[in-house]
C-alpha positions in Angstrom: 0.0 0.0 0.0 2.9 2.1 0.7 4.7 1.8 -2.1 2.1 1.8 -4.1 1.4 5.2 -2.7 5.3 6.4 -3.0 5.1 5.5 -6.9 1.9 7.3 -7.4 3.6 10.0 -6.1 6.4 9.9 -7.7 4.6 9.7 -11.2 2.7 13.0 -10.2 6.0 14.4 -9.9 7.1 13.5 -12.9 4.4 14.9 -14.7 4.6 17.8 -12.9 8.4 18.3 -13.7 7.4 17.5 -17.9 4.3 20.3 -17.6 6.8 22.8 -15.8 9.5 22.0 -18.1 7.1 22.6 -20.9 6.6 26.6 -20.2 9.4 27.2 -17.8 13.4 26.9 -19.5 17.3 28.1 -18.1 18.2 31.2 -20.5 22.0 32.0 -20.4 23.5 35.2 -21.4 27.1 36.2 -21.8 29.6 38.4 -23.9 30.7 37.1 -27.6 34.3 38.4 -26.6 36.2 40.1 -23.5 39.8 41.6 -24.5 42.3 42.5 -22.2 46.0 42.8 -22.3 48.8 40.5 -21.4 49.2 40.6 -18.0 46.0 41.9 -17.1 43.3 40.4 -15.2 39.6 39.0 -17.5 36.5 39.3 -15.9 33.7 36.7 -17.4 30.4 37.2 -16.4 27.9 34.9 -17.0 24.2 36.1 -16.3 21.2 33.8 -16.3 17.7 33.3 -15.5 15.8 29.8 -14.0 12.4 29.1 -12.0 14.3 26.5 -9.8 15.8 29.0 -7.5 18.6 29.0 -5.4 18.6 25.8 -4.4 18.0 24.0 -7.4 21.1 25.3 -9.5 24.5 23.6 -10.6 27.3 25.9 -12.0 30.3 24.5 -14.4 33.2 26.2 -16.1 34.7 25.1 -18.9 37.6 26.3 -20.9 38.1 24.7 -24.9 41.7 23.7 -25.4 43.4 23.2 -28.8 42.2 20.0 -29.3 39.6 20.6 -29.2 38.0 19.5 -26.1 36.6 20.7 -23.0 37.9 20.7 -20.0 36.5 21.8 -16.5 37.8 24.3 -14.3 35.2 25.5 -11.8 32.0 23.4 -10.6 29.5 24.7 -7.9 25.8 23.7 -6.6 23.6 24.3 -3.5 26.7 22.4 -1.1 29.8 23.2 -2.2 32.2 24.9 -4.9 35.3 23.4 -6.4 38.2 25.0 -8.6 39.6 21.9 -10.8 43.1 20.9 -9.7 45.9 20.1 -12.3 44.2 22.6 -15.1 46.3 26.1 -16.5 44.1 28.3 -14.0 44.2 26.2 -10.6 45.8 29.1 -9.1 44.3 31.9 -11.6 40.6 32.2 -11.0 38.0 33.2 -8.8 34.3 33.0 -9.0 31.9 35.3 -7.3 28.2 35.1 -7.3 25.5 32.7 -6.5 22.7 31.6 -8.2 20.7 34.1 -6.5 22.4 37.0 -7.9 22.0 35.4 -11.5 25.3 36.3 -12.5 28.6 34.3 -12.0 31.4 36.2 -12.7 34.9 33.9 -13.4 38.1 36.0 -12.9 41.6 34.8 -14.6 44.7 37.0 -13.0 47.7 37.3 -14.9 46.5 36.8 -18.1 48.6 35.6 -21.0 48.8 34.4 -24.6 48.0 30.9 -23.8 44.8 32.2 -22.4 43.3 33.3 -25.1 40.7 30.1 -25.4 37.2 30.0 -25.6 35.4 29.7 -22.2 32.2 28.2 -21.2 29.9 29.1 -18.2 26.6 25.8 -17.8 24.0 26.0 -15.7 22.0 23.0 -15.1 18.7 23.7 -12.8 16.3 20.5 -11.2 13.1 21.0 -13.6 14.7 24.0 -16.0 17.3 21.8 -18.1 20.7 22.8 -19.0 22.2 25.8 -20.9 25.4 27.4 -21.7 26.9 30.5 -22.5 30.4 31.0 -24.2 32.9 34.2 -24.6 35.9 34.2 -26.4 38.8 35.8 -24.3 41.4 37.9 -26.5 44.4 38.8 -25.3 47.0 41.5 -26.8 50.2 43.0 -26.4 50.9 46.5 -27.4 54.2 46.4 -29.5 57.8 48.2 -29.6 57.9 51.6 -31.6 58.9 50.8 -34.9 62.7 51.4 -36.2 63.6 52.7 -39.7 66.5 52.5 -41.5 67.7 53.7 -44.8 70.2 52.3 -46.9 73.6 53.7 -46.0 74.9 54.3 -50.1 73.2 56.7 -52.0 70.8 54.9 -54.5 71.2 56.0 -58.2 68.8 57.0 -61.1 70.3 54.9 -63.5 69.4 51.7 -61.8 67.0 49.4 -64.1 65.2 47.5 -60.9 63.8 48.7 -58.0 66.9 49.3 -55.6 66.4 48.8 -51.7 65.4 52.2 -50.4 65.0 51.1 -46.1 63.4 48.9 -43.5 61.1 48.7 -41.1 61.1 46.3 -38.2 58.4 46.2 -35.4 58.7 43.9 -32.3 57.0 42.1 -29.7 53.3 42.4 -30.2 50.3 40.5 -30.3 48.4 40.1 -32.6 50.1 40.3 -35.5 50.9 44.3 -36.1 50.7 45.1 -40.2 53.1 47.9 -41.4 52.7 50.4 -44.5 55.5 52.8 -46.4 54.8 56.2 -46.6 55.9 59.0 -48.8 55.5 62.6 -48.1 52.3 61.3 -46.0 50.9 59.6 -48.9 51.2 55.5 -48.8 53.3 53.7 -51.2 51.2 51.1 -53.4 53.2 48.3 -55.0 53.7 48.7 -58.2 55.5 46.0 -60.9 59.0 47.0 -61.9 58.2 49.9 -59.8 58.0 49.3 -56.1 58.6 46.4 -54.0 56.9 45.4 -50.2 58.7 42.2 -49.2 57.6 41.4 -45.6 58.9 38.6 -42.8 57.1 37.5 -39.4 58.9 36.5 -36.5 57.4 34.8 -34.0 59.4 35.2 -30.3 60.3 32.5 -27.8 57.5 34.2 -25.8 54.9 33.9 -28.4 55.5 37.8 -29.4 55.0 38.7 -32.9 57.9 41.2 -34.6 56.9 42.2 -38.6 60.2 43.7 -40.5 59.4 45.1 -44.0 61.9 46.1 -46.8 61.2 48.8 -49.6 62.1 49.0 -52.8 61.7 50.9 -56.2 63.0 52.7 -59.2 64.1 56.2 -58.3 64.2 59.8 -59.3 66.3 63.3 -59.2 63.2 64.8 -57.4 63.1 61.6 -54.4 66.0 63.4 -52.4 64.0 65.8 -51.0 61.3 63.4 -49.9 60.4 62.0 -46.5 59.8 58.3 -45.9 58.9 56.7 -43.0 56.9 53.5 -42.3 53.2 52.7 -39.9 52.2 50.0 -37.9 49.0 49.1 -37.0 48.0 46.4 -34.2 44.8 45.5 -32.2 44.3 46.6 -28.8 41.2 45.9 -26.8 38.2 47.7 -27.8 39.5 48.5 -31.7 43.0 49.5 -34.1 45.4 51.9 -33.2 48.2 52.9 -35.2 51.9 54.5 -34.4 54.5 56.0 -36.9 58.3 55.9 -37.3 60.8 58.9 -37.9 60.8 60.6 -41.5 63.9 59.7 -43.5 65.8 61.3 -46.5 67.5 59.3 -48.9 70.8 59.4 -51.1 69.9 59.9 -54.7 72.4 60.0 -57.0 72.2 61.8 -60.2 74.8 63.2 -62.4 75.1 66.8 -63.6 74.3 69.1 -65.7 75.3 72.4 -64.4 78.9 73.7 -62.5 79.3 76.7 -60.4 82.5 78.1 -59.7 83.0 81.1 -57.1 85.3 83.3 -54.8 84.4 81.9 -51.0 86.7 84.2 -49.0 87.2 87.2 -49.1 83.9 88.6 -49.5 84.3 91.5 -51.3 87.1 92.9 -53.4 90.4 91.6 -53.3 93.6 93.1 -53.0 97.1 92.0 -53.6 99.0 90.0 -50.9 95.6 88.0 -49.9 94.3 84.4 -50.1 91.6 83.3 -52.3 89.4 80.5 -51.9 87.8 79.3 -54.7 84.8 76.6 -54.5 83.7 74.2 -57.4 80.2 72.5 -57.2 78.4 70.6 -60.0 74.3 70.0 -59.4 74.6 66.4 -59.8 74.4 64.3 -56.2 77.3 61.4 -57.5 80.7 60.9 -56.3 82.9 62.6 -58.5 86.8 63.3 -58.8 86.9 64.9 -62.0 86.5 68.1 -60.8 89.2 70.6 -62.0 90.0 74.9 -62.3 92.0 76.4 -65.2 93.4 79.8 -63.9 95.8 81.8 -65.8 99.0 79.6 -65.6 97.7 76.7 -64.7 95.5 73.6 -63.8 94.4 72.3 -60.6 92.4 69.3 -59.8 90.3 70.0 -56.6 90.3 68.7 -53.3 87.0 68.5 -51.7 85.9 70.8 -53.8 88.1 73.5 -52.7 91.3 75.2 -54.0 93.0 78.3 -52.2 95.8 80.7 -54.1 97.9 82.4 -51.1 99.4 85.8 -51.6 97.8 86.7 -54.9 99.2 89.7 -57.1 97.5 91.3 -60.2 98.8 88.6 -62.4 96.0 86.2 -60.8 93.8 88.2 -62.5 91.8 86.6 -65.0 89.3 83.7 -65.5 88.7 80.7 -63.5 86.5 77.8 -64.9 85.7 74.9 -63.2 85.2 71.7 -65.3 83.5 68.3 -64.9 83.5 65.1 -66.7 79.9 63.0 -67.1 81.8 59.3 -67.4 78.0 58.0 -68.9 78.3 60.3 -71.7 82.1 61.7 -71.4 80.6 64.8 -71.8 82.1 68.0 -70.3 80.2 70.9 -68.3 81.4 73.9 -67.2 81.5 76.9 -64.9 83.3 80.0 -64.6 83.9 83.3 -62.5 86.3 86.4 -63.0 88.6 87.3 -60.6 90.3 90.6 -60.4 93.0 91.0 -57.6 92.9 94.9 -57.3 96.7 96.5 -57.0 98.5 100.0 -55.2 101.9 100.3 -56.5 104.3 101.9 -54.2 104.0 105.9 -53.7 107.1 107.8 -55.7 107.7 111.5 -54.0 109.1 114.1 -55.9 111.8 115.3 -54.8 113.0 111.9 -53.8 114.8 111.6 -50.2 115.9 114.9 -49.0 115.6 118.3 -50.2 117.4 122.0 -49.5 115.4 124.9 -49.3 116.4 128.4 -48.6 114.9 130.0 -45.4 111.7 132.2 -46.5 111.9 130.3 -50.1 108.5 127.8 -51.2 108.6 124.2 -51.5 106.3 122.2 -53.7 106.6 118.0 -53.0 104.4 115.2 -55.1 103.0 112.0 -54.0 101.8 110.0 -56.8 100.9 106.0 -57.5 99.1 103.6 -59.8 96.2 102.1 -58.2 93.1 100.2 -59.7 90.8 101.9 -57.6 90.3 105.3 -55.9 92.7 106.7 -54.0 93.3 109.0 -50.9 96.2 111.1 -50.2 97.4 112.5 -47.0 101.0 114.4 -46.1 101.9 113.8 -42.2 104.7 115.5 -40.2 105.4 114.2 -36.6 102.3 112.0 -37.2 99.9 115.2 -37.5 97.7 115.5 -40.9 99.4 118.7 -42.4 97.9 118.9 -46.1 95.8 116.4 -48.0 96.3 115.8 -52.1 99.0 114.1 -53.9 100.9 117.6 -54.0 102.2 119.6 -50.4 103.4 123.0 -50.3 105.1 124.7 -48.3 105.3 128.7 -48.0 107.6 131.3 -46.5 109.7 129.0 -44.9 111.5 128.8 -42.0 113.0 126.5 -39.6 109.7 125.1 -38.3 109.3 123.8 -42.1 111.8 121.6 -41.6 111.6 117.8 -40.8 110.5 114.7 -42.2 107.1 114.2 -44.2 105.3 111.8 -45.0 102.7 110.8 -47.2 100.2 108.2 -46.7 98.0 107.2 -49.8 95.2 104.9 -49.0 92.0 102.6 -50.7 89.0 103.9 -49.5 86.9 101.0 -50.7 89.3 98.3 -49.3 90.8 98.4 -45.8 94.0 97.8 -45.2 95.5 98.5 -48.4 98.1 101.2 -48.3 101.2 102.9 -49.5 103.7 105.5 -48.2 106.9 107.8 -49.0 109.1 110.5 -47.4 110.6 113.3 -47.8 113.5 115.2 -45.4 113.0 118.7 -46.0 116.2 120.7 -44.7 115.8 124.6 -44.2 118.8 126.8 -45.3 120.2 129.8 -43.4 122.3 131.3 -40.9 122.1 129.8 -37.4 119.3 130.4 -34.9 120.1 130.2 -31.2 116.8 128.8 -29.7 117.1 131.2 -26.7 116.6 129.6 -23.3 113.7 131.4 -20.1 116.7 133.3 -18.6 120.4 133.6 -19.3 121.4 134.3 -15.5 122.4 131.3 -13.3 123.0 131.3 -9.9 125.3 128.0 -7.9 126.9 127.0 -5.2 131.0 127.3 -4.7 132.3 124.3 -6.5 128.9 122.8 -8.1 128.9 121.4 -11.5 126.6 123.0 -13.7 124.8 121.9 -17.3 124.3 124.7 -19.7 122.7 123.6 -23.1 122.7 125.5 -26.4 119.9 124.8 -28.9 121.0 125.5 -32.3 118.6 125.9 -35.9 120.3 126.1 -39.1 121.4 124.2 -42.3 124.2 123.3 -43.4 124.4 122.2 -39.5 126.1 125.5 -37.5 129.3 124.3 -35.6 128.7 125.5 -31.8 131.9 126.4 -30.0 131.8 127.8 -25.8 134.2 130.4 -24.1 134.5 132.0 -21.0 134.7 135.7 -20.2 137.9 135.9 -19.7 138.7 133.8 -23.2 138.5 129.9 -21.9 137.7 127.4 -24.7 135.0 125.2 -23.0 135.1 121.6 -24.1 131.9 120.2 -25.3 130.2 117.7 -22.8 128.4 116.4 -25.7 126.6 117.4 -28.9 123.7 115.5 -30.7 122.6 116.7 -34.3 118.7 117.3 -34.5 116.0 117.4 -37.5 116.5 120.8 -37.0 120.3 121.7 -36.2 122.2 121.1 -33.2 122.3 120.7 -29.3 125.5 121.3 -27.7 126.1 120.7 -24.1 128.4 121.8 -21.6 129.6 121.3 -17.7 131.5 123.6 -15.6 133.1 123.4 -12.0 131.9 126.6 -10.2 134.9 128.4 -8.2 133.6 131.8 -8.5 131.7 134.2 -10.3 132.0 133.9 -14.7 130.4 133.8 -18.0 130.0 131.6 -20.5 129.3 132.2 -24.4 127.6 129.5 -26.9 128.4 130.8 -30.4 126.8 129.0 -33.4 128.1 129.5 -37.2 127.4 128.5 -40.5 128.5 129.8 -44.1 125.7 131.8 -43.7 126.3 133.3 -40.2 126.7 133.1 -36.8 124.6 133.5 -34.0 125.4 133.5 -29.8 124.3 133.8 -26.3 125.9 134.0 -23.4 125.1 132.9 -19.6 126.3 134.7 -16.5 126.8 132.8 -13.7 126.6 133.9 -9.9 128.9 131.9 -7.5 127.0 131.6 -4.0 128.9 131.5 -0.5 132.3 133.5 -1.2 132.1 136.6 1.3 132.0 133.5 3.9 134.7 131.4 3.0 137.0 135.6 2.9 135.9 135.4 6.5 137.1 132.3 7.0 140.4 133.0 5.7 140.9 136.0 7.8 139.6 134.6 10.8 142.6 131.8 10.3 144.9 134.3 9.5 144.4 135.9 13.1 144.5 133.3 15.0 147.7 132.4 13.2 149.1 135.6 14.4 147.5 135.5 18.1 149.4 132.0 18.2 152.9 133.8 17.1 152.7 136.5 19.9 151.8 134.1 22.6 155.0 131.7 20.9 157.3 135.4 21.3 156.4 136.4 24.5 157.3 132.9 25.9 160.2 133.6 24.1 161.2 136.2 25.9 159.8 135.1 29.2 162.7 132.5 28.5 159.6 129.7 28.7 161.1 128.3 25.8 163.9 127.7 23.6 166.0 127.8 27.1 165.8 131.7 26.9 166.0 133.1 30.7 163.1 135.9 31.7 166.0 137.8 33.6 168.3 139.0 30.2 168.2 142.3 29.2 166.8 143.7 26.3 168.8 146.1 24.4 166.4 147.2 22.2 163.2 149.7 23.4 160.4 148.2 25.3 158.1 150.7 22.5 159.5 148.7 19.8 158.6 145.5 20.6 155.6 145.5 22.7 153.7 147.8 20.3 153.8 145.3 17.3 149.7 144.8 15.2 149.2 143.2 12.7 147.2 144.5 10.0 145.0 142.1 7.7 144.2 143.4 4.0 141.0 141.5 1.8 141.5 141.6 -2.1 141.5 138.8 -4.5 145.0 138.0 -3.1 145.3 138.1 0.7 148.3 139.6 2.3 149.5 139.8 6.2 151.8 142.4 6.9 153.4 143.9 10.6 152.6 147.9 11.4 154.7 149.7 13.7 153.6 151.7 16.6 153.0 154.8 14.3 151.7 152.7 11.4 154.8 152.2 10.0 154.6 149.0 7.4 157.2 146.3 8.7 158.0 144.4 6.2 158.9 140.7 6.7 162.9 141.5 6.0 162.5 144.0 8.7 161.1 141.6 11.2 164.1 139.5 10.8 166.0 142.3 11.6 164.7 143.4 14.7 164.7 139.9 15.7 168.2 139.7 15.4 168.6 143.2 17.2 166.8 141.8 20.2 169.0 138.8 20.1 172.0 141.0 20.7 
């Protein structure tokens, strides 16, 4: 009875489970794709709807391997959830959500190439059936910045293919990046005969991908001023992006139809004694060593394009041409450019050297030169401007006209470029005694003193010094001058005298003379005289200890024959002249001549 009740009810069941399942079914929703990049974490949702409810779910993940096949990696249901051991994302994934929520969300950390599979969310209710849901997960990897590189040798125009213009390599991205040429921002279509794309994939030990791409083609005069360059374009999640390399020139080679031939340095005109440098260029673009200049005299095959003349004169002068050889054709082009190397000849002055003129007479002097350009003249004395103009004259003259001139002609239009002469102008006449401030000296007793004597004339006046009282002075020293003479003289003072400078000529003579004052000889007069009486004080004290008998063993007690007047009444009498002289006087005056002295003496010896 029991169990025929338990299988009634059962069957009820069953038909209740086929009628629910006949209006009621599992819907599963998910994304077509998710895209993330390497190393990123992938969110998978899987979103759903049942009448089961909560506790009548079962959740399984699935990922498709390359097989293909399916394998489990995540199973949940009302008791428990499990993450499959032994599987690629063991350690990779979580899952939140419950069958309440109606969305399961599978996480994969760190996610890499090898993950990009196909994954698989199934939900299996009690009465509602099973369903699935799958999303493809992409994964990318944005690449390196492209590199270009052009071809190192120029490329000519006379190639008959398509020569190798550069390369472009990008590395390291996933997928597959794609690369196009550019020129001048337009792209470069592959053309036969024309332009060549050849392009190589790598793929890296860590599943990278790196795309190198080598252009080619047939190319003209007008490509060396264009830019090239190269773009990549690779996948990133959500769409394309794109990036771009450097622009590049390249080399063209052409050969030439033109030559240009000019003066470098100096800029401007050019004058004799400078160094030109001449430059040679052809407007081709090919290596070529046939470049040459013919210049008056000569040939020269250039140097890097370059050829320098040093210390050029007038005879440089002429036409340069610069010459090339087309070795296609053999033909020959050319180019040329005038040179003129502009000249001043050294200045000739009339008179030449040295000239006489008479004092108050009028000199005229030339300057002249040969000069390709424009010239300025100028006449200097002492370095002062005195007249401009090839010519100088010179009025009245005196001594002050004499000296040295010079004149200075000069280039206006080119600095630097100059000539000179001279000319010694010598002034005629009698002698001129340049007279000093003052004529009247004054020194002390015994000094040495310079007296000078500044002498004008021409021929040059001979300058001889005498004293007053008709001493030849020798000359100290005497140095000619542009003018005349200086003559120089040094004298020992010992009293007062003057001294005469006289100057002649063959045209006359001239002098002046300079008094001299001798300071300090009253003094050394009173000197003298003050010896002089001491010298006789000292021979009356010697006499009277004479007589005393103090000396000379004389006895104070002997008689004296003579007159006490005649002795005791002795002067002396001092006389001042230019000579000094000492003589005795008497009692009344009387001069005693030395002679008479003696006398007495020997009177008063008796």
């Amino acid at each position: 009875m029991a169990a025929r009740n338990t299988a009634s009810l059962l069957v009820g069941l069953l038909l209740l489970f086929l009628t629910w399942g006949a209006w009621a079914d599992v819907k599963v929703n998910m994304e077509d794709r998710v895209e993330v990049f390497r190393g990123e974490n992938a969110s998978i949702s899987c979103m759903f709807n049942s009448s089961d409810g909560v506790g009548g779910m079962m959740i399984r993940w699935f990922y498709v391997t390359r097989s293909p096949e399916e394998q489990r990696i995540y199973y949940q249901d009302t008791t428990m959830n499990i993450v499959d051991k032994g599987t690629p994302f063991t350690d990779r994934i979580s899952v939140t959500g419950t069958g309440a929520s109606r969305e399961i969300v599978l996480t994969i950390s760190d996610v890499q190439l090898d993950d990009e599979l196909e994954f698989i969310c199934r939900i299996n209710g009690l009465t509602d059936g099973t369903r699935e849901g799958r999303t493809q997960l992409k994964v990318f990897e944005k690449p390196d910045r492209p590199i270009i590189e052009a071809v190192e040798t120029g490329i000519s125009v006379n190639e008959i293919s398509p020569s190798k213009i550069a390369t472009c390599e990008v590395k390291n991205g996933f997928p597959k990046p794609s690369i196009t040429w550019y020129r001048n921002n337009m792209p470069i279509q592959a053309a036969q005969d024309v332009v060549e794309v050849v392009t190589s994939t790598t793929t890296e030990s860590s599943g990278l991908f790196s795309v190198k791409s080598e252009l080619s083609m047939m190319v003209m005069k007008e490509d060396q001023d264009d830019l090239f360059y190269c773009e990549v374009t690779y996948f990133v999640p959500g769409g394309l992006t794109m990036t771009e390399s450097n622009r590049i020139n390249i080399t063209v080679h052409y050969p030439s139809t033109a030559v240009r031939v000019w003066v470098e340095s100096p800029k401007g005109k050019i004058k004799e004694g400078d160094s030109i440098e001449l430059h040679c260029r052809d407007d081709g673009n090919m290596p070529s060593s046939s470049l040459s200049i013919s210049y008056p005299g000569g040939e020269h095959i250039l140097e890097n394009n370059v050829m320098v003349v040093d210390n050029v004169t007038r005879l440089n002068s002429g036409l340069y041409q610069c010459k090339d050889t087309d070795w296609d054709t053999l033909e020959e082009i050319m180019g040329n450019t005038t040179v003129f190397v502009n000249y001043l000849d050294p200045a000739v002055v009339e008179p030449e050297h040295t000239v006489d003129v008479a004092q108050g007479e009028e000199l005229t002097a030339t300057c002249n030169t040969n000069s390709s350009l424009q010239t300025h003249t100028v006449w200097l004395k002492d370095g002062e401007e005195v007249s401009t103009g090839h010519s100088l004259t010179l009025m009245d003259t005196t001594f002050d006209s004499a000296g040295t001139y010079k004149c200075v002609v000069t280039v206006p239009e080119i600095e630097g470029m100059e000539t000179s002469g001279t000319l010694r102008v010598f002034i005629t006449g009698p002698p001129e005694i340049i007279k000093p401030d003052s004529t009247e000296r004054e020194a002390s007793f015994e000094e040495t003193i310079n007296l000078s004597c500044n002498v004008r004339g021409f021929p040059v006046p001979t300058v001889t010094w005498n004293t007053s009282d008709g001493k030849i002075l020798e000359t100290a020293s005497e140095k000619r001058t542009d003018e005349g003479v200086q003559s120089l003289v040094s004298i020992k003072v010992t009293s007062d005298f003057s001294a005469t400078c006289e100057a002649f000529n063959e045209f006359g003579t001239d002098t002046v003379t300079f008094n001299i004052t001798a300071k300090g000889n009253g003094v050394i007069i009173a000197v003298i005289i003050i010896c002089i009486l001491l010298l006789a004080i000292l021979g009356s004290v010697l006499y009277f200890l004479y007589k005393k008998g103090k000396i000379c063993g004389r006895s104070g007690k002997q008689d004296l024959t003579k007159e006490k007047s005649s002795k005791d009444n002795i002067v002396v009498e001092m006389r001042s002249d230019n000579t000094e002289e000492a003589v005795l006087l008497g009692v009344n005056g009387e001069k005693l001549h030395p002679g008479d002295q003696g006398g007495e003496y020997l009177d008063v010896q008796k």
